[in-house]
N, C-alpha and C positions, 0 to 999 in steps of 0.2 A: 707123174713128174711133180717133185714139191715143188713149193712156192718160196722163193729164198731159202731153198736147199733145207726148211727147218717147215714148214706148214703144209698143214693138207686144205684141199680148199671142200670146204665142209657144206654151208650154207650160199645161196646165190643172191644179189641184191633186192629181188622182189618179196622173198623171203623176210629177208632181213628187215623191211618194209613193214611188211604187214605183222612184224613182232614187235615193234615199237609202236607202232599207230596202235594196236592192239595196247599195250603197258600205258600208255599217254593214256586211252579214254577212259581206262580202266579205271584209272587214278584220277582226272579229273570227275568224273562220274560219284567217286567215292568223295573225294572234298566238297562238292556242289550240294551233298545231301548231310555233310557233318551236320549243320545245326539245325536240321532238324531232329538230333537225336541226342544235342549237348549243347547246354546253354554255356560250354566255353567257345564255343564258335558261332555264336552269338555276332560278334561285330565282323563276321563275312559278310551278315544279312545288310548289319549298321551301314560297312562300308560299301556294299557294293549292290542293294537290296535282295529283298524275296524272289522277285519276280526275275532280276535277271539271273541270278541263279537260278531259278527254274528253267528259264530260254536254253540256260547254259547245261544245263543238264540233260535238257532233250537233244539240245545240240550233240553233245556229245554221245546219246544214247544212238542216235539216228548213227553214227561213223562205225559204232561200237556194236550196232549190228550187222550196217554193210561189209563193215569189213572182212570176216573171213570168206564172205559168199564172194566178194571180188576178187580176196586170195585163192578161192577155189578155182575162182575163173580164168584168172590173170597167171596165177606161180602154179600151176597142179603141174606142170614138169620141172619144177622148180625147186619143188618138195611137199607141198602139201596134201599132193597123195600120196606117198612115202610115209609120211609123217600118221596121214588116216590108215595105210595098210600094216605099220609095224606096231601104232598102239594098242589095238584090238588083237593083235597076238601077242600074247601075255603067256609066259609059260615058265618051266621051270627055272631055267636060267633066271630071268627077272625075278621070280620070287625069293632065290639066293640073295642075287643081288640087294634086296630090298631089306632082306638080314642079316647082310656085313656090314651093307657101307653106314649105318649109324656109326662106324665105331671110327670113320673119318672127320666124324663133326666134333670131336672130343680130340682130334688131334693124331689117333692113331694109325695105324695102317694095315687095313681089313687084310687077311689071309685068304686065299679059297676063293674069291671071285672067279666066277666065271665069266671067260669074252663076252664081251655085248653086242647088239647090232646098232645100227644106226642111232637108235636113241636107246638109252639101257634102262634100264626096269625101273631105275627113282624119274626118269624123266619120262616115262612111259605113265607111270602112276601118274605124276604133275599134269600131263597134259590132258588123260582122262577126265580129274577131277575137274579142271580150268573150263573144259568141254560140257559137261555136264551142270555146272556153276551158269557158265555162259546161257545156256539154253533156258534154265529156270528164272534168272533173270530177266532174258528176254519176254518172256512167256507173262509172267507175273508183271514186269515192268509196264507192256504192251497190254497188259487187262487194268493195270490203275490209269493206263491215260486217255484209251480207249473206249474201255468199258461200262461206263455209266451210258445207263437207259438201256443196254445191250446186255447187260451179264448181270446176274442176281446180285442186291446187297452184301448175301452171305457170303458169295466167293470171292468178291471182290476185298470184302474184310480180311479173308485169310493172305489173299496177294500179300499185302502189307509185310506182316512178319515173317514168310516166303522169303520174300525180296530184300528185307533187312538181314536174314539169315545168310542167306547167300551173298550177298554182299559182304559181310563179315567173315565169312570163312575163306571167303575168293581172296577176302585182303591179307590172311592172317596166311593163306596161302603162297601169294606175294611175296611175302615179305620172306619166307621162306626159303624160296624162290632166288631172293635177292643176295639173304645172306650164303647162301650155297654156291652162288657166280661170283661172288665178291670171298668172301670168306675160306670157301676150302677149296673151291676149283674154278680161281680168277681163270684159268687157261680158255675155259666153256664162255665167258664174257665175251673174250675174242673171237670166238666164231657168231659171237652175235654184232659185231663190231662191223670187221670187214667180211665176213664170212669165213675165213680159215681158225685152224686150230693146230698148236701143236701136234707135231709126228709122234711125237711119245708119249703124249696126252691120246690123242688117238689109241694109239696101241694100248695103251692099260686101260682105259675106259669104254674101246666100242673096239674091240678085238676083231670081230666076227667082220665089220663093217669093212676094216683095214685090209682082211685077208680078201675081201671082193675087189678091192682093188687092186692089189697085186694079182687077184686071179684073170681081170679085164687088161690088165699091162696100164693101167694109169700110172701105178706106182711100183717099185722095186723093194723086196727085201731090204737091201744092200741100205739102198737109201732111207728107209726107215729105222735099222739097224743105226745108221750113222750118223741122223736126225738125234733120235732119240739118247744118244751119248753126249750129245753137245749140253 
């Protein structure tokens, strides 16, 4: 059944939850650490000091670890193990996908895709990397706070550029990110919104997904058929 005859309901609130709390620490964690890498951000320290910047940093490092371990505990029928069982299959389909849809960010509209499932192969990619980002992070973040008296000089020097690196690439990832929910496929914002998405967004970007629905009787052909024309 849609939702006002035009949505599918995609995402669920605790979901929805832990992708924002996730985006917020993300980003404060990135501002907190600007100047110590740019003396244009220099007057965060002036206005607000060193130190509480540091608090505030930890502060938000500490949310930005709990978080997906309580998403795992709190949403896993929610979707967060959906979301762990569809990334890690990675197969042909996605890797199609991942060499048409470049040609959506210039405006065009990719030939040859093939159906998706629940998440398709660029957001399959995205979450890997985020994953993987995350965890180095943590790791290296959790040896420069930690670490001293405990962990050698030398490893602890390397954390540093570790931890800068990955922080840079997670953000530049981001932004990516952004401009792709905002930019070529606003419709994907709104399922991080209220949780639904377009019917005919649906259908041309997570094909595979749409047809389980119809196969469980959630949804109808018919109705998605005459969603998707509206």
């Amino acid at each position: 059944m849609l939702v006002n005859k035009k949505y599918i309901q995609r995402h669920k609130k605790g979901f929805i939850w832990f992708h924002w709390i996730n985006a917020v620490c993300f980003f404060m964690l990135f501002l907190t650490a600007l100047p110590l890498y740019s003396d244009w951000f220099r007057p965060l320290y002036d206005t607000l000091g060193a130190r509480n910047l540091q608090y505030a940093h930890r502060f938000f490092a500490v949310i930005f670890i709990a978080n997906p371990i309580i998403g795992l505990l709190f949403t896993a029928r929610e979707g967060i193990l959906r979301l762990i069982r569809e990334v890690f299959r990675f197969g042909r389909d996605d890797i199609v996908f991942n060499q048409k849809f470049p040609a959506e960010l210039i405006g065009r509209e990719p030939e040859g895709i093939p159906p998706q499932t629940f998440y398709n192969g660029g957001e399959k990619m995205n979450i890997a990397l985020q994953a993987v980002f995350w965890f180095l992070l943590v790791v290296s973040g959790l040896i420069l706070w930690f670490g001293e008296g405990h962990i050698s000089p030398a490893v602890r020097t390397w954390m540093i550029p570790l931890h800068s690196l990955c922080a840079g690439i997670g953000f530049a990832a981001a932004i990516g990110h952004i401009y792709l929910a905002l930019g070529v496929n606003p419709d994907s914002l709104h399922g991080m919104l209220d949780g639904t998405v377009k019917a005919g967004y649906a259908a041309k970007h997570h094909g595979k997904w749409v047809e389980e629905l119809i196969e469980e009787g959630k949804v109808t052909r018919e109705e998605i058929q005459r969603a998707s024309q509206e």
